[in-house]
C-alpha positions as CSV (number, residue, x, y, z in Angstrom):
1,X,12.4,11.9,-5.1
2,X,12.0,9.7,-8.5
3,X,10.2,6.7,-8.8
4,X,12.0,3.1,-8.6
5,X,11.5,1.1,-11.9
6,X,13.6,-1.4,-10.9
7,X,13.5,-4.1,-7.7
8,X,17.0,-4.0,-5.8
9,X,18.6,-7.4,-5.6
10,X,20.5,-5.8,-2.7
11,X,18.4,-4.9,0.1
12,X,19.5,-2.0,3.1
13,X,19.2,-4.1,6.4
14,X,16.4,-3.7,8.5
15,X,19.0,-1.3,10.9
16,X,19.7,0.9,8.0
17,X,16.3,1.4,7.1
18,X,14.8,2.1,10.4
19,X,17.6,5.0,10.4
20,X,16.4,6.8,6.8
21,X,15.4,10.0,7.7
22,X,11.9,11.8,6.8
23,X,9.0,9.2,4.5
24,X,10.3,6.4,3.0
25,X,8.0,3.8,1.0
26,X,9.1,0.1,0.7
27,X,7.8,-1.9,-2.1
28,X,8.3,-5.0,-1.7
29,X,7.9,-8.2,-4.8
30,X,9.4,-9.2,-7.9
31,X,9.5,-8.5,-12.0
32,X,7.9,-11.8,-12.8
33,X,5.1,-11.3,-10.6
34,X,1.8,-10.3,-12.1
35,X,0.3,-9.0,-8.9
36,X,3.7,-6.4,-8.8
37,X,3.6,-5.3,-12.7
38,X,-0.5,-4.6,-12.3
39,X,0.4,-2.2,-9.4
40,X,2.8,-0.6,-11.1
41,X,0.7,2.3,-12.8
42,X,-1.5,2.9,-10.1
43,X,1.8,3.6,-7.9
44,X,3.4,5.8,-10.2
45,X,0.4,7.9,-10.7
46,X,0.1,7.7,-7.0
47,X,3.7,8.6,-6.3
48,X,4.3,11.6,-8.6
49,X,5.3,14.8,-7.4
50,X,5.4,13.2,-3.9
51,X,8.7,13.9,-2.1
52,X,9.0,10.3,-0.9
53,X,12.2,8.3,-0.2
54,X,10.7,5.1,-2.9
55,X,12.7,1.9,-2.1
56,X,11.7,-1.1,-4.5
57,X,13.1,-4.2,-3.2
58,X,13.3,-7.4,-5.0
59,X,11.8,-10.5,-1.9
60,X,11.3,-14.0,-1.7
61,X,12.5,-16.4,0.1
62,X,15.8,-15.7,2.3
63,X,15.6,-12.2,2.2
64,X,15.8,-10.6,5.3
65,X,14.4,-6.8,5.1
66,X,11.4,-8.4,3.8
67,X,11.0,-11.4,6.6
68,X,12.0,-8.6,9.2
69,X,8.4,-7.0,7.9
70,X,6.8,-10.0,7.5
71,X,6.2,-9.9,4.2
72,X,3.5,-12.8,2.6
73,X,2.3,-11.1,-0.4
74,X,3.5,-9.1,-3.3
75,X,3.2,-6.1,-3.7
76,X,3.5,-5.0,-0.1
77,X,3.6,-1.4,0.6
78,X,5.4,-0.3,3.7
79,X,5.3,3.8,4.6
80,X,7.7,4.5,7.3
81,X,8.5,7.9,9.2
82,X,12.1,7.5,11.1
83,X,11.8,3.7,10.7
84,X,8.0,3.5,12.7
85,X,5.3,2.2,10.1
86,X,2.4,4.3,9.5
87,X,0.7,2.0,7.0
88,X,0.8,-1.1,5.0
89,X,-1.1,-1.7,1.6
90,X,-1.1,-5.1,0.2
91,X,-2.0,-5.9,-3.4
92,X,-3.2,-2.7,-4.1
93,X,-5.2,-2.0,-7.3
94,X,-5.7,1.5,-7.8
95,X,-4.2,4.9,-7.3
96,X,-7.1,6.0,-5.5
97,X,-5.9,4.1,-2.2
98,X,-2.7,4.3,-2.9
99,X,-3.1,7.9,-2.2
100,X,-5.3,8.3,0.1
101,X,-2.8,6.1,2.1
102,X,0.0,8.5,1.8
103,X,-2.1,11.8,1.9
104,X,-3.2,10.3,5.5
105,X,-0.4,8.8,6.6
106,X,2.4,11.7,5.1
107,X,-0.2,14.6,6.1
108,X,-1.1,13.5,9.5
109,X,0.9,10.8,10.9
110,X,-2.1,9.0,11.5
111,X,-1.9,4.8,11.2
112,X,-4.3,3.2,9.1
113,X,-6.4,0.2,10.0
Protein backbone atom coordinates (compact mmCIF):
# COMPACT_ATOMS: atom_id res chain seq x y z
CA UNK A 1 0.00 0.00 0.00
CA UNK A 2 1.65 3.54 -0.99
CA UNK A 3 2.78 5.98 1.30
CA UNK A 4 0.52 9.15 2.34
CA UNK A 5 2.17 12.47 1.36
CA UNK A 6 -0.55 14.36 2.27
CA UNK A 7 -2.56 14.88 5.93
CA UNK A 8 -6.47 14.32 5.32
CA UNK A 9 -8.50 17.14 6.44
CA UNK A 10 -11.30 14.61 6.59
CA UNK A 11 -10.79 12.07 9.17
CA UNK A 12 -12.62 8.19 9.10
CA UNK A 13 -14.41 8.17 12.59
CA UNK A 14 -13.05 6.36 15.35
CA UNK A 15 -15.96 3.45 14.36
CA UNK A 16 -14.72 3.20 10.95
CA UNK A 17 -11.30 2.81 11.80
CA UNK A 18 -11.62 0.28 14.47
CA UNK A 19 -13.36 -1.74 11.53
CA UNK A 20 -10.25 -1.54 8.82
CA UNK A 21 -9.23 -4.84 8.21
CA UNK A 22 -5.53 -6.28 8.47
CA UNK A 23 -2.42 -3.28 9.78
CA UNK A 24 -3.22 0.00 9.49
CA UNK A 25 -0.78 2.90 10.61
CA UNK A 26 -2.31 6.34 11.80
CA UNK A 27 -0.10 9.38 11.55
CA UNK A 28 -1.33 11.81 13.10
CA UNK A 29 -0.04 16.10 12.85
CA UNK A 30 0.03 18.71 10.52
CA UNK A 31 2.19 20.36 7.26
CA UNK A 32 3.33 23.29 9.30
CA UNK A 33 4.66 21.31 11.90
CA UNK A 34 8.37 20.85 12.10
CA UNK A 35 8.32 17.88 14.34
CA UNK A 36 5.89 16.07 11.36
CA UNK A 37 8.15 17.21 8.21
CA UNK A 38 11.53 15.86 10.19
CA UNK A 39 9.77 12.50 10.54
CA UNK A 40 8.85 12.37 7.25
CA UNK A 41 12.02 10.53 5.74
CA UNK A 42 12.58 8.26 8.37
CA UNK A 43 8.84 6.99 7.88
CA UNK A 44 8.99 6.59 4.34
CA UNK A 45 12.20 4.69 4.48
CA UNK A 46 10.61 2.84 7.27
CA UNK A 47 7.36 2.23 5.43
CA UNK A 48 8.56 1.01 1.94
CA UNK A 49 7.72 -2.25 0.65
CA UNK A 50 5.54 -2.68 3.80
CA UNK A 51 2.01 -3.79 3.04
CA UNK A 52 0.52 -1.43 5.51
CA UNK A 53 -2.91 0.37 5.37
CA UNK A 54 -0.89 4.28 5.96
CA UNK A 55 -3.59 6.78 6.99
CA UNK A 56 -2.10 10.40 7.45
CA UNK A 57 -4.52 12.54 9.24
CA UNK A 58 -4.35 16.18 9.58
CA UNK A 59 -5.14 16.93 14.03
CA UNK A 60 -5.55 19.71 16.26
CA UNK A 61 -7.90 20.94 18.08
CA UNK A 62 -11.65 19.60 17.55
CA UNK A 63 -10.72 16.70 15.80
CA UNK A 64 -12.20 13.76 17.01
CA UNK A 65 -10.20 10.45 15.62
CA UNK A 66 -7.36 12.10 17.08
CA UNK A 67 -8.88 13.15 20.76
CA UNK A 68 -10.55 9.49 20.58
CA UNK A 69 -6.56 8.40 20.68
CA UNK A 70 -5.54 10.87 22.86
CA UNK A 71 -3.39 12.48 20.83
CA UNK A 72 -0.79 15.39 22.54
CA UNK A 73 2.02 15.36 20.30
CA UNK A 74 2.81 15.42 16.71
CA UNK A 75 3.78 13.08 15.01
CA UNK A 76 1.96 10.33 16.75
CA UNK A 77 2.21 6.93 15.31
CA UNK A 78 -0.69 4.58 15.96
CA UNK A 79 -0.29 0.65 14.47
CA UNK A 80 -3.63 -1.01 14.78
CA UNK A 81 -4.56 -4.81 13.89
CA UNK A 82 -8.62 -4.96 13.57
CA UNK A 83 -8.85 -1.64 15.32
CA UNK A 84 -6.72 -3.00 18.86
CA UNK A 85 -3.33 -0.84 19.09
CA UNK A 86 -0.24 -2.75 19.05
CA UNK A 87 2.10 0.33 19.44
CA UNK A 88 2.42 3.99 19.60
CA UNK A 89 5.56 6.05 18.59
CA UNK A 90 5.67 9.58 19.35
CA UNK A 91 8.08 12.05 17.78
CA UNK A 92 10.02 9.60 16.31
CA UNK A 93 13.48 10.49 14.77
CA UNK A 94 14.81 7.75 12.84
CA UNK A 95 13.90 4.79 10.72
CA UNK A 96 15.65 2.49 12.84
CA UNK A 97 12.64 2.56 15.45
CA UNK A 98 10.34 3.15 13.17
CA UNK A 99 10.97 -0.22 12.06
CA UNK A 100 11.77 -2.08 14.61
CA UNK A 101 8.25 -0.99 15.75
CA UNK A 102 6.43 -2.53 12.89
CA UNK A 103 8.74 -5.62 12.37
CA UNK A 104 7.65 -6.37 16.13
CA UNK A 105 4.42 -5.32 16.22
CA UNK A 106 3.36 -6.63 12.31
CA UNK A 107 5.56 -9.87 12.85
CA UNK A 108 4.40 -10.88 16.21
CA UNK A 109 1.55 -9.07 17.48
CA UNK A 110 3.46 -8.31 20.32
CA UNK A 111 2.65 -4.64 22.19
CA UNK A 112 5.48 -2.44 22.83
CA UNK A 113 6.27 -0.71 26.11
Amino acid sequence: MPFETTYASHAPTRAEVDTLPGLTLLEFGTDWCGHCRAAQGPLAAAMAERDIRHLKIEDGPGRALGRSFRVKLWPTLILLREGEELFRLVRPTSSTTIVEALDLSSNKGANLP
